[in-house]
N, C-alpha and C positions, 0 to 999 in steps of 0.2 A: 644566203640561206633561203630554202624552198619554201613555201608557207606551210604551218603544219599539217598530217592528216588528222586526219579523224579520228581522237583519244590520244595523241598525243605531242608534248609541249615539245618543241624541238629546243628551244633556247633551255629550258629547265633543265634538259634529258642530256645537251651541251653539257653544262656545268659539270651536273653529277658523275659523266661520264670521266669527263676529265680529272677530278679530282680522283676518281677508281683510275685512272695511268689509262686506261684504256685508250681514249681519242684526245684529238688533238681542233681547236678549233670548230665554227659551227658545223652543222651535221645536214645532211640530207636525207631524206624519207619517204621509203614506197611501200604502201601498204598492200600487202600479197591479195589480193584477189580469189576471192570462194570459199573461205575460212568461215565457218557458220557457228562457229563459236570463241572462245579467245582470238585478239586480234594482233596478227605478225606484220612486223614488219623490216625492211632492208633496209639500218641505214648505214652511211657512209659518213667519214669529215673527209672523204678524198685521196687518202691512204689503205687506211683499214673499213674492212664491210663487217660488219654483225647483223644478226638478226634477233630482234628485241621482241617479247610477248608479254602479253596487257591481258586482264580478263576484257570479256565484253564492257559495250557500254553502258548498258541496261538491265534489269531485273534476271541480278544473278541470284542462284538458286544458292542455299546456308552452302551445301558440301561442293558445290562445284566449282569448276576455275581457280584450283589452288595452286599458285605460280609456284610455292615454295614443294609443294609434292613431285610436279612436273621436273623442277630445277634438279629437288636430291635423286630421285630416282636415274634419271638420264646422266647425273655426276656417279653414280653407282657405277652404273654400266657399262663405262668408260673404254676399258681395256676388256670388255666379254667378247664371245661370238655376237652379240647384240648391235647392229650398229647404229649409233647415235652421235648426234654433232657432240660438238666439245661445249663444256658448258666454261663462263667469266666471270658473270655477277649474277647475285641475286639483291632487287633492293625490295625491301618489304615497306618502306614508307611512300604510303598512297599520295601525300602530298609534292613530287616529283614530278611526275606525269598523271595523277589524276586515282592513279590504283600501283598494285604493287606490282613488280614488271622483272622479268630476266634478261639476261644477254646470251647468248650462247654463237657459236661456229657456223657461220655461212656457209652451208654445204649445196655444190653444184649439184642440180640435177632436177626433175620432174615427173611429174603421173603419164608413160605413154600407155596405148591403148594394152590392154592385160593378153597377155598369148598364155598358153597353156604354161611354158617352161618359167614365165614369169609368176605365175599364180603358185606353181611349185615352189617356183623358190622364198616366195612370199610364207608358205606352209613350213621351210626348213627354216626360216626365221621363228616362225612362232613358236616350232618344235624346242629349239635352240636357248628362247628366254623360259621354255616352263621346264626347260632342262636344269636352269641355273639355280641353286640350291642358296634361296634367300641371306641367311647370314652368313654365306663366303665374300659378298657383295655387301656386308653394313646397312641390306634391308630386315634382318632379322625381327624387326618391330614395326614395320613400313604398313602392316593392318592384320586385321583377328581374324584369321581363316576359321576358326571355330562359328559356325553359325553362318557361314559366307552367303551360300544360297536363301535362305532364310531370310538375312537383311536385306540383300540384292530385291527381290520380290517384294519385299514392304519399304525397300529403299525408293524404286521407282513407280509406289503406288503412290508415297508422298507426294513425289516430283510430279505426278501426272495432276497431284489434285490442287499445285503451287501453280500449274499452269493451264487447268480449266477455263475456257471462254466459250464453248461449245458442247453440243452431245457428241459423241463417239460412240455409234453403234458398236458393241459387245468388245468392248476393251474393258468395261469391270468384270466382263465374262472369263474373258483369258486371263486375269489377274486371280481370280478364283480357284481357277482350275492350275495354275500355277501353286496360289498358295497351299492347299489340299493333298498335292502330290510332289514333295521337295523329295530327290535321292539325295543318297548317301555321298558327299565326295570323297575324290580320290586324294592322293599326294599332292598338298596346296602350292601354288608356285608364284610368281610375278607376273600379276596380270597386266595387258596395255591396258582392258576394259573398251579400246576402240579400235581395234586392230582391222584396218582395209589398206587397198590400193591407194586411195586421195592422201593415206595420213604417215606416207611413205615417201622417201626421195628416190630414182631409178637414175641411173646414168650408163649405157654401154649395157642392161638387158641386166644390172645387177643391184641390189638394194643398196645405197650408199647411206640414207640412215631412215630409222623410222622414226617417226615426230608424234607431235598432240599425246601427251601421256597424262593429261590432267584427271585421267578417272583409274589411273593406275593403284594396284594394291596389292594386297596378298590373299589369296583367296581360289577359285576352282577353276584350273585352266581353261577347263572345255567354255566355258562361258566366254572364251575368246574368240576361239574354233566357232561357235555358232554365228557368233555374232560374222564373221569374216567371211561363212558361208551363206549368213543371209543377205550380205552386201552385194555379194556375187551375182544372186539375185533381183536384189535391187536396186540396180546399178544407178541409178537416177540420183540418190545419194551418195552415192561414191564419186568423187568426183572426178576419179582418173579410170573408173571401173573400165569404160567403153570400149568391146575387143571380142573377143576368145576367152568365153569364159568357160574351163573345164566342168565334166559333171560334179558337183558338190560329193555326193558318194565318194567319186574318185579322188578327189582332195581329201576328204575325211579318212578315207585308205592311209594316203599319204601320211597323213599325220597320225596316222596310230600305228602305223611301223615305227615310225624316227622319234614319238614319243613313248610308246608301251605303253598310252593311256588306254585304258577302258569308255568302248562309247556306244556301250549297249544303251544308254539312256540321251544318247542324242539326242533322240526328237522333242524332250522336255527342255535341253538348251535351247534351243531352238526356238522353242516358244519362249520361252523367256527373252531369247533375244527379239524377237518382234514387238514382245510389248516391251522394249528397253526403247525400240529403234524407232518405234511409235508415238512412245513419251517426251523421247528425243526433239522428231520432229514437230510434234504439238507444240514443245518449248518453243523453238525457232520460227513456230507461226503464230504463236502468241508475243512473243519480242516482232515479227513483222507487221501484225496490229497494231500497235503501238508504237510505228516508226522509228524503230531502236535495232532496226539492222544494217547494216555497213555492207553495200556492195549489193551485185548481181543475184538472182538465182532465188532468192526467196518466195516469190508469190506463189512458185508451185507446191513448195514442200509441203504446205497442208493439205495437201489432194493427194498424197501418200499414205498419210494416219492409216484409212478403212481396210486399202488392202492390205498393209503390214498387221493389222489387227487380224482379219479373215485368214491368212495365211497362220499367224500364230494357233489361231482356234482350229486348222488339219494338225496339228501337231500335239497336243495336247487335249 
């Protein structure tokens, strides 16, 4: 047996599995590389491969990283146009490996660099899950679209203020100007809540499943849509973004044919998505102050905050 990684007991994670029929014998363990939040990993006993997810290690936030949200929603989804690995176990007792952890479907495949026809079809996907009419899927209760925008905006002024270690010039500005001017939504649907290229599997130029659903719920599609358009943008974040990236407009096209959404109020998503993607990365530079990050890539992220904030404030 390998030695474990980091967050998780391989002998424990043995056991448990084996007594779930799943594997067979000790297990071997690769933890995925670039994940800046919950941590995956590939293991094997030599026969069968899963991939296992853990929250992080360190200062997780009350509503985030909830393996049991991630687990039902992606078992929902199963048999839709939506594709997502298959899911096996869910164990909710922390004392296993440490926190409460899933197993799901080893699906082959990767982030290549994004071309125009793959950002398209990245948009026919998104189209595709806000299409899915909640309780046909057993998500019928999955979150309270009534008030969606509203909590989202005071959802992530909490978050920003659970991971203050810094000033952030005029991020309470765009929090402001967000909460003051909330639209109307449209017909609520299943949101990912993180919908880009990195959080996607590609193989052959085709989506083989989209992953990280931990901030999934029910609530106002477009708030996907921005967030997906402001990745596009700042690609640095994304971590399979690097390519061909079409004009945002033109994607936004895209998806308001194949959804019939209305998106006269875009540029307010929009802003919301910057200070989501803002708060985001504050999180992840305050977990890398505190040496409680796992793997490459972190020292930059906090040199991202200002202009996802400035950007937010042309929009709003």
């Amino acid at each position: 047996m390998n030695a474990d990684p980091p967050g998780l007991d391989l002998t424990r994670l043995a056991e448990h599995l084996q007594r779930e029929g799943l594997t067979e014998g000790p297990l071997t363990a690769e933890l995925i590389v670039g994940g800046k939040s919950n941590l995956t990993y590939v293991v094997s006993d030599g026969t069968s491969t899963y991939v296992v997810r853990r929250p992080p290690l360190g200062h997780v936030l009350a509503t985030a990283h909830d393996m049991g949200r991630e687990y039902r929603v992606m078992s929902a989804l199963q048999d839709t146009g939506v594709p997502v690995p298959r899911t096996y176990h869910l164990c909710r007792d922390p004392e296993v490996v440490g926190a409460p952890f899933y197993v799901m479907e080893h699906v082959e495949g990767g982030q290549p660099p994004l071309t125009p026809a793959l950002a398209h079809g990245l948009v026919d996907v998104l189209a595709a899950l806000h299409s899915i009419t909640p309780d046909s899927v057993g998500l019928g209760d999955f979150g309270r679209p009534d008030g969606f925008l509203e909590r989202q905006v005071a959802r992530w002024k909490r978050q920003l203020d659970a991971s203050r270690s810094r000033e952030v010039p005029g991020i309470d500005d765009l929090y402001e100007r967000l909460a003051r001017d909330v639209p109307a939504s449209g017909r609520p649907a299943i949101v990912h809540g993180d919908f880009k290229l990195g959080n996607t599997l590609v193989a052959d130029g085709e989506v083989r499943a989209v992953l990280d659903w931990e901030m999934s719920t029910l609530g106002d599609p477009l708030t996907d849509l921005a967030l997906f358009l402001l990745y596009g943008e700042v690609s640095s974040l994304d971590r399979g973004s690097a390519g061909e990236v079409p004009p945002g407009a033109e994607l936004a096209a895209h998806y308001g044919e194949a959804s019939g959404r209305d998106l006269s109020r875009l540029g307010w998503y929009v802003g919301l998505a910057c200070f989501k993607l803002a708060v985001i990365a504050e999180g992840i530079h305050f977990r890398y102050t505190k040496g409680l990050t796992v793997g490459e890539g972190f020292a930059e992220v906090g040199d991202q905050v200002a202009p996802i904030v400035a950007r937010g404030l042309m929009e709003v």
